[in-house]
ZALUM-597511 format. One line per field, with one value per residue (C-alpha): residue number from 0; residue in one letter; z, y, x. Coordinates in pm, whole numbers, plus 50000, padded with zeros to 5 digits. Layout:
% ZALUM-597511
n	[NUM ...]
res	[A ...]
pz	[Z ...]
py	[Y ...]
px	[X ...]
This chain:
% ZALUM-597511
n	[0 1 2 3 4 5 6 7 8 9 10 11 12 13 14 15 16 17 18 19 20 21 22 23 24 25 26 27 28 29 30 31 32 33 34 35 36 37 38 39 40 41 42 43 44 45 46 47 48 49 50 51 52 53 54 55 56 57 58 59 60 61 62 63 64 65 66 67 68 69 70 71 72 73 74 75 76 77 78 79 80 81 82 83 84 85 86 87 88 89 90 91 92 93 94 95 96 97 98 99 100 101 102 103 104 105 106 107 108 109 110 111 112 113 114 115 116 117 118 119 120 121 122 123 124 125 126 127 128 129 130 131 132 133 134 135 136 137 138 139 140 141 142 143 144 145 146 147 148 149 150 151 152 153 154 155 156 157 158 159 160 161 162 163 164 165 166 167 168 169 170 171 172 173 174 175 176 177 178 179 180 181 182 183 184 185 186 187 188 189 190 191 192 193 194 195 196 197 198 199 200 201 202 203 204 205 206 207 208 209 210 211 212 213 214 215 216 217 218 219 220 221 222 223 224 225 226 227 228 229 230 231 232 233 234 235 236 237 238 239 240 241 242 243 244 245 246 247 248 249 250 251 252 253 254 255 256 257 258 259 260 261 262 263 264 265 266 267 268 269 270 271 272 273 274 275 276 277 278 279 280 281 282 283 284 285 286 287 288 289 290 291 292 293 294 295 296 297 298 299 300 301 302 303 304 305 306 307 308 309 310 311 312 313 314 315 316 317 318 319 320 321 322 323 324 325 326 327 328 329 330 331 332 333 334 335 336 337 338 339 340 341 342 343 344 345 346 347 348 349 350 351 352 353 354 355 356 357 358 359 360 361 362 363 364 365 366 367 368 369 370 371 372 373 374 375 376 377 378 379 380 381 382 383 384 385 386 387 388 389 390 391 392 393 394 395 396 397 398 399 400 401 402 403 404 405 406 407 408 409 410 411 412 413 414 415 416 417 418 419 420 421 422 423 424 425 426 427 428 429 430 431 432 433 434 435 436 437 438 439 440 441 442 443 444 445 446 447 448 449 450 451 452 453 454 455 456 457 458 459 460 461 462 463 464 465 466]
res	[X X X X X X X X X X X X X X X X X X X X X X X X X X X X X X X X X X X X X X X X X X X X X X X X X X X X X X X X X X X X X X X X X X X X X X X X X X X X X X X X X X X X X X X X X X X X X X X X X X X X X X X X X X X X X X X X X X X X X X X X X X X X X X X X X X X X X X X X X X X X X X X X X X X X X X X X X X X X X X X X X X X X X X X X X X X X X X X X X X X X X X X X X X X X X X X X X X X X X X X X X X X X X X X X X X X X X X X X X X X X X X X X X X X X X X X X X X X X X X X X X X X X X X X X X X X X X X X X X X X X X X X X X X X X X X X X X X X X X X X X X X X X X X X X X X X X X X X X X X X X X X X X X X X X X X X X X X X X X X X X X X X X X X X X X X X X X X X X X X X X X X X X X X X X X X X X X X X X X X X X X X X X X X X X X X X X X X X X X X X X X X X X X X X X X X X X X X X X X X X X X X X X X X X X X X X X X X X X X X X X X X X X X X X X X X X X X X X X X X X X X X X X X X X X X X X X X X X X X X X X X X X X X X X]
pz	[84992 84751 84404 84110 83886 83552 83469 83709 83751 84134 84393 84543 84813 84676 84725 84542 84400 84642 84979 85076 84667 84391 83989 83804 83388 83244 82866 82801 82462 82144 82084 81765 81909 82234 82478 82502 82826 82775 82826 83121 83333 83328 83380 83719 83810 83809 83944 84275 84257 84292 84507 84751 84743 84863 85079 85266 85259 84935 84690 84377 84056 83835 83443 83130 82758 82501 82160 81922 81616 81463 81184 81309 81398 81082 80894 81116 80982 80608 80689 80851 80591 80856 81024 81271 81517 81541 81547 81875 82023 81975 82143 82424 82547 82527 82760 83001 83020 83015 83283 83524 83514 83614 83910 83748 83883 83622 83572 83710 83349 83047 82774 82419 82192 81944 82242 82259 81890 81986 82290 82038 81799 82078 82157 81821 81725 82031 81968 81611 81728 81941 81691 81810 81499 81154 80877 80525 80177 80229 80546 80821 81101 81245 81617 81598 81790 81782 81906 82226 82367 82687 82414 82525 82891 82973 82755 82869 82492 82360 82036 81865 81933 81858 81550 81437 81413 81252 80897 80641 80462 80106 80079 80414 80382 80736 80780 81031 81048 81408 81382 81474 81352 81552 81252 80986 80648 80544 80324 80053 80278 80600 80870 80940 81141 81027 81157 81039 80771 80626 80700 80934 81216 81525 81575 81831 82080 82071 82208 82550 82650 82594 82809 83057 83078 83050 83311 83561 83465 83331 83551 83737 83980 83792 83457 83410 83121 83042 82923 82574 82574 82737 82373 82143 82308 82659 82516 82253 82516 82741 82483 82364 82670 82830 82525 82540 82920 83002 83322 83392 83258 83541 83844 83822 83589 83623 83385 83451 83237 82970 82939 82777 82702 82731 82774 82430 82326 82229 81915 81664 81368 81677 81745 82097 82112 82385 82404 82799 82640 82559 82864 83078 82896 82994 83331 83416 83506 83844 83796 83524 83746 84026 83741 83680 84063 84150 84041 84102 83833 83704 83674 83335 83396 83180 83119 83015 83140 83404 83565 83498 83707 83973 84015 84021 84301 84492 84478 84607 84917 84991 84902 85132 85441 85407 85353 85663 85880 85800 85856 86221 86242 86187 86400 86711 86967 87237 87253 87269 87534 87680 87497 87187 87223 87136 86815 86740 86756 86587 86314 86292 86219 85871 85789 85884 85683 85417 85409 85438 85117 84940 85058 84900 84545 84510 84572 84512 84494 84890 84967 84855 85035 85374 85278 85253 85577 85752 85614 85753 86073 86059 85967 86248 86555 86416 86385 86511 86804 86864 86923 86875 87009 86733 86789 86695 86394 86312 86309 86124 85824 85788 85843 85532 85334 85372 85218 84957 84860 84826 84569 84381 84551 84648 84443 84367 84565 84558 84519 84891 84823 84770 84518 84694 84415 84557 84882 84830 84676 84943 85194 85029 85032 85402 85429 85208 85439 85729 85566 85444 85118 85006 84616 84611 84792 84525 84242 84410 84447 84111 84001 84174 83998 83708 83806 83905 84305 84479 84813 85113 85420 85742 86088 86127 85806 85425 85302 84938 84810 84576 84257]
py	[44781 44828 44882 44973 44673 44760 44393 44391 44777 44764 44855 44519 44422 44349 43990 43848 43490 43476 43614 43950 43921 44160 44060 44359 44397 44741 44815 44982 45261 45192 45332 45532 45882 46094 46035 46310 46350 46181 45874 46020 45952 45575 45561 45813 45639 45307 45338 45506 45197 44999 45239 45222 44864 44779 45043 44881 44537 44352 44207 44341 44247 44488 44433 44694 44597 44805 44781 44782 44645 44797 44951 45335 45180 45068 45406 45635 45421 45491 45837 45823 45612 45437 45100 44963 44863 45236 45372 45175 45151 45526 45594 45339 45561 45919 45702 45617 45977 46128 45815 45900 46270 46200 45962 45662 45334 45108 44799 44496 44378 44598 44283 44403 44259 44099 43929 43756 43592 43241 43214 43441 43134 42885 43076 43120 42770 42698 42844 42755 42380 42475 42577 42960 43114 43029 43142 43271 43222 43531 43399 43634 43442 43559 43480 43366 43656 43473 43171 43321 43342 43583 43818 44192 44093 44392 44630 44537 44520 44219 44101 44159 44566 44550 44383 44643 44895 44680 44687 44452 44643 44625 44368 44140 43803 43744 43549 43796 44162 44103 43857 44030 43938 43742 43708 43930 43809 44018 44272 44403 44594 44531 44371 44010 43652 43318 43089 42774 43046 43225 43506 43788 43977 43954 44166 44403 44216 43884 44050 44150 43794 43652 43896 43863 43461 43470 43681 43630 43371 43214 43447 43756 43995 44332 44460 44804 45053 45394 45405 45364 44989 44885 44804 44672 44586 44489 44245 44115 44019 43821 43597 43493 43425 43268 43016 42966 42905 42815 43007 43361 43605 43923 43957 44295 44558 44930 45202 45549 45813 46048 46399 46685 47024 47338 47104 46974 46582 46621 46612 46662 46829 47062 47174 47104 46784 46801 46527 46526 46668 46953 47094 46977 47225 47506 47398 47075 46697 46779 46951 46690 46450 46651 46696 46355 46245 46577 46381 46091 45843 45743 46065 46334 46587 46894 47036 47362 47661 47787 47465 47336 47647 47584 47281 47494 47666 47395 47194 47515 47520 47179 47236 47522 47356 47089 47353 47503 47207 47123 47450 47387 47016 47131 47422 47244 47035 46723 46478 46561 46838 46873 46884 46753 46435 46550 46756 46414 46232 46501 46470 46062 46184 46293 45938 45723 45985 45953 45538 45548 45779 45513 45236 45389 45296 45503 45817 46039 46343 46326 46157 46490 46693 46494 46599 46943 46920 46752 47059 47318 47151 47117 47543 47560 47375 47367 47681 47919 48032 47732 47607 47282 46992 46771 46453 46629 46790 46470 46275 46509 46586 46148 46168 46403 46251 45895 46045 46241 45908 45758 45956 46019 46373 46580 46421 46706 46807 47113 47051 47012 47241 47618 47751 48055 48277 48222 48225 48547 48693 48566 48762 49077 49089 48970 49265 49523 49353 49483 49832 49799 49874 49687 49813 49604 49323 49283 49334 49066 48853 48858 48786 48466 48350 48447 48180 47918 48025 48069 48234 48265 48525 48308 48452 48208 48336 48294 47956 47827 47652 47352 47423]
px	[66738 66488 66489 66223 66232 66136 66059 65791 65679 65726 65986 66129 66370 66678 66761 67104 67181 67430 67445 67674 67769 67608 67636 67545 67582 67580 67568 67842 67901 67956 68242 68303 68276 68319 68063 67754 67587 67307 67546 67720 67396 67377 67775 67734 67436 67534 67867 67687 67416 67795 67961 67651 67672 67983 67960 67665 67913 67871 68093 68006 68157 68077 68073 68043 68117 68258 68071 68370 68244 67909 67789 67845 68191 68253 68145 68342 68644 68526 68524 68838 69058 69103 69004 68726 69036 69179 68851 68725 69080 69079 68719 68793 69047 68860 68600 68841 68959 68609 68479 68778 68695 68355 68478 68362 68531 68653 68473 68550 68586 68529 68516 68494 68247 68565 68694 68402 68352 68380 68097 67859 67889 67811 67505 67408 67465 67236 66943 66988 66960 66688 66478 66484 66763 66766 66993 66967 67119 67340 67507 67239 67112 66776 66616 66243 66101 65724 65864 65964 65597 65687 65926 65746 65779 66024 65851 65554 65411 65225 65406 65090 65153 65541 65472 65252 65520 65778 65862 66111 66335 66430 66649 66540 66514 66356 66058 65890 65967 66000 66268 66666 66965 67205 67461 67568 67689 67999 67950 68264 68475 68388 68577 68469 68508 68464 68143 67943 67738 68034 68233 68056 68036 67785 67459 67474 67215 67393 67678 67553 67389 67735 67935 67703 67679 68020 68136 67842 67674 67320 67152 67242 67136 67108 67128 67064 67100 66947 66542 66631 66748 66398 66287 66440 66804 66732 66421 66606 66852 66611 66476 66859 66970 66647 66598 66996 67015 66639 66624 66571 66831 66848 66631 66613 66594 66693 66659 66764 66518 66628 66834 66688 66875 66750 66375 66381 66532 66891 66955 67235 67007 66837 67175 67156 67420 67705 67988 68137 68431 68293 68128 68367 68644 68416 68254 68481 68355 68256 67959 67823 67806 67670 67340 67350 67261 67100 66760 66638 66790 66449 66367 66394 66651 66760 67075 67132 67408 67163 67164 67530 67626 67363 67564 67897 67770 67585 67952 68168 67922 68022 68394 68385 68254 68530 68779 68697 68627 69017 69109 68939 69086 69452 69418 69206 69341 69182 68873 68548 68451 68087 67809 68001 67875 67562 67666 67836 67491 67331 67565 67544 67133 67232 67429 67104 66878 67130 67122 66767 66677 66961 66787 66476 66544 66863 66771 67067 66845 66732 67094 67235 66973 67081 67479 67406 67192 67501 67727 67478 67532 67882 67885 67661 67826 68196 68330 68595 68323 68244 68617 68519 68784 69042 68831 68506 68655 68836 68485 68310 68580 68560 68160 68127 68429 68212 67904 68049 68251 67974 67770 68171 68178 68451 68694 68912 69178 69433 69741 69887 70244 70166 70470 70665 70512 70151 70278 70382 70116 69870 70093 70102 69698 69734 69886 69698 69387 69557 69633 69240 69357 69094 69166 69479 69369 69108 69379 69587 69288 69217 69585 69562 69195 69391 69659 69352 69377 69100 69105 68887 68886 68797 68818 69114 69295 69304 69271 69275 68962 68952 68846]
């Protein structure tokens, strides 16, 4: 497989520390509010970089922090009477509702940044020793940016440019505006943990080059992120952990690009700012994370109500053909009968098209273009005409199920019992179909969308469609 490495600007074969085993880092949210979309595309992306994976045979152990002590943390608190604890314990769980609607796997591990005090102090104290962090009177201790000659490497920035931008606030007692903090001295009111400078909390970079070390180790395979870490998280990162550990920190890099909305940045003040919650009341999670791999992940993509229904539709074509190749599978009968064989082959095309594009850098958009050429040839040779046998049927309902799984498609079913009140109605248009009283079959068929059924006439009979 090959993969765009950010670090070095080119794609490169993927080759792991150890063999057959994957160690990938992802930043994970801070969590002080519902998620917006813009976040839901590095959690879909990354969990089909991991779902591809281990599909292809690796072990991959899979790790995403939760941020659950910052300064947007602590504010929502203050707004909230409340404290930093509820706030993040709170937001932790809306994730794992809104990651699990979107068919996100859980981590591995999901550390939290408080779990992780003690080895933040070890690695502070490091580089401290080393010569790479100092600390001031009021308890702050800063990283040496310029001491760190390859710091820029990711960004691909020469310090001389980055510094050129940077500015020292009222107030800062670092000794180069470029320098970050590692420790915060505690300020009245805010939540805080003991160390060798006084009481304080950690700075937000610190905390994901201990996670990492400490659940993968001094070096690991991927660490990826959306565009927006590049500079100043991701960089900040390397030179921690590379003047901590003195080896290389990740060796590779993925970024996934940015969302716009209606083609303009989102933004809260533009009005323009959607939480997952939100459009998946009105649309559901499905079709938010059919956008999010709908384009390549390195790609810019735009969300707006045009396209969120675009992906409504695109998904109900692929619903459909697995509703009806069921249909056929329940309905059909014996192995494969002449010329089958060679719809069977034909069908195995689409799987090898489908690794290849994957193979390619992750590229969910062609991956999904050789899915939906795999249902037009399921429509095409499967079929009521066709008759086609139980074994073929059988092989081409787990075919489709294995790609689908793959990208996180497909994941929601119907409800297997139909109540007798359904049941009912369904008959009763059966039979108005049969009377071609095609007013009330409509009416009927509208009382059951009404009731969140869906329906479809098939030569076969009517079947109900996921949703």
């Amino acid at each position: 497989m090959k993969i765009y490495n950010t670090m070095t600007g080119k794609k490169e074969e993927l080759k792991t520390l150890t063999q057959g085993e994957v160690k990938i880092y992802a930043c994970g949210p801070t969590v002080y509010n519902y998620i917006h979309i813009g976040n839901a595309r590095p959690i879909c992306v990354f969990d089909i970089l991991r779902r591809y994976l281990e599909y292809r045979g690796y072990k991959v152990t899979f790790v995403q922090n939760f941020t659950d002590i910052d300064d947007k943390i602590i504010n929502r608190a203050n707004e909230e009477g409340s404290d930093y604890r509820t706030v993040s314990e709170k937001y932790i769980r809306e994730y794992k509702t809104d990651a699990k609607g979107l068919n996100v796997r859980e981590a591995t591990v999901h550390p939290k940044a408080t779990e992780n005090i003690s080895q933040m102090l070890d690695m502070i104290k490091t580089l401290e020793e080393k010569g790479y962090a100092y600390s001031t009177e009021y308890g702050d201790v800063y990283f040496r940016t310029n001491k760190f000659k390859e710091y820029g490497k990711l960004s691909h920035q020469p310090l001389e440019e980055l510094e050129a931008g940077a500015r020292i606030q009222i107030g800062d007692t670092k000794e180069d505006p470029m320098d970050f903090a590692l420790w915060k001295g505690a300020k009245p009111g805010e939540p805080s943990w003991t160390s060798p400078w006084g009481q304080g909390r950690p700075g937000w970079h610190i905390e994901c080059s201990t996670m990492a070390k400490r659940y993968l180790g001094e070096t690991i395979d991927i660490h990826c992120g959306g565009q927006d870490l590049i500079f100043p998280h991701h960089e900040n990162e390397i030179a921690q952990s590379e003047c901590t550990n003195e080896k290389p920190f990740a060796n590779y890099w993925m970024h996934n690009g940015y969302i716009n909305v209606d083609n303009k940045k989102m933004s809260k003040s533009l009005g323009n700012f959607f939480t997952v919650r939100d459009v998946a009341e009105k649309y559901g999670y499905e079709p938010i994370r059919y956008l999010m791999v709908s384009s390549h992940y390195r790609s810019p993509i735009n969300y707006s109500i045009d396209i969120i229904n675009q992906c409504k539709a695109s998904l109900d074509r692929l619903y459909n053909c697995r509703e009806d190749l069921r249909f056929l599978a329940a309905n059909s009968q014996g192995s494969l009968k002449q010329g089958e064989q060679e719809i069977k082959d034909k069908l195995l095309k689409h799987k090898d098209d489908f690794i290849r594009v994957m193979e390619d850098d992750l590229n969910t958009a062609d991956a999904i273009t050789a899915l939906f050429e795999l249902a037009r040839d399921i429509n095409t040779n499967l079929n009521p005409r066709t008759k086609p046998s139980k074994e073929l049927c059988d092989f081409a309902l787990s075919l489709y199920g294995e790609l689908a799984d793959v990208l996180g498609l497909l994941y929601n079913e119907k409800d297997e019992g139909v109540d007798d009140e359904i049941q009912a109605l369904i008959d009763q248009r059966t039979q108005a179909r049969k009377d071609k009283n095609w007013a009330e079959a409509d009416r009927i068929r509208d009382e059951l969308k009404a009731k969140g059924i869906t329906i479809k006439d098939t030569p076969n009979g009517t079947i109900i469609v996921a949703e």
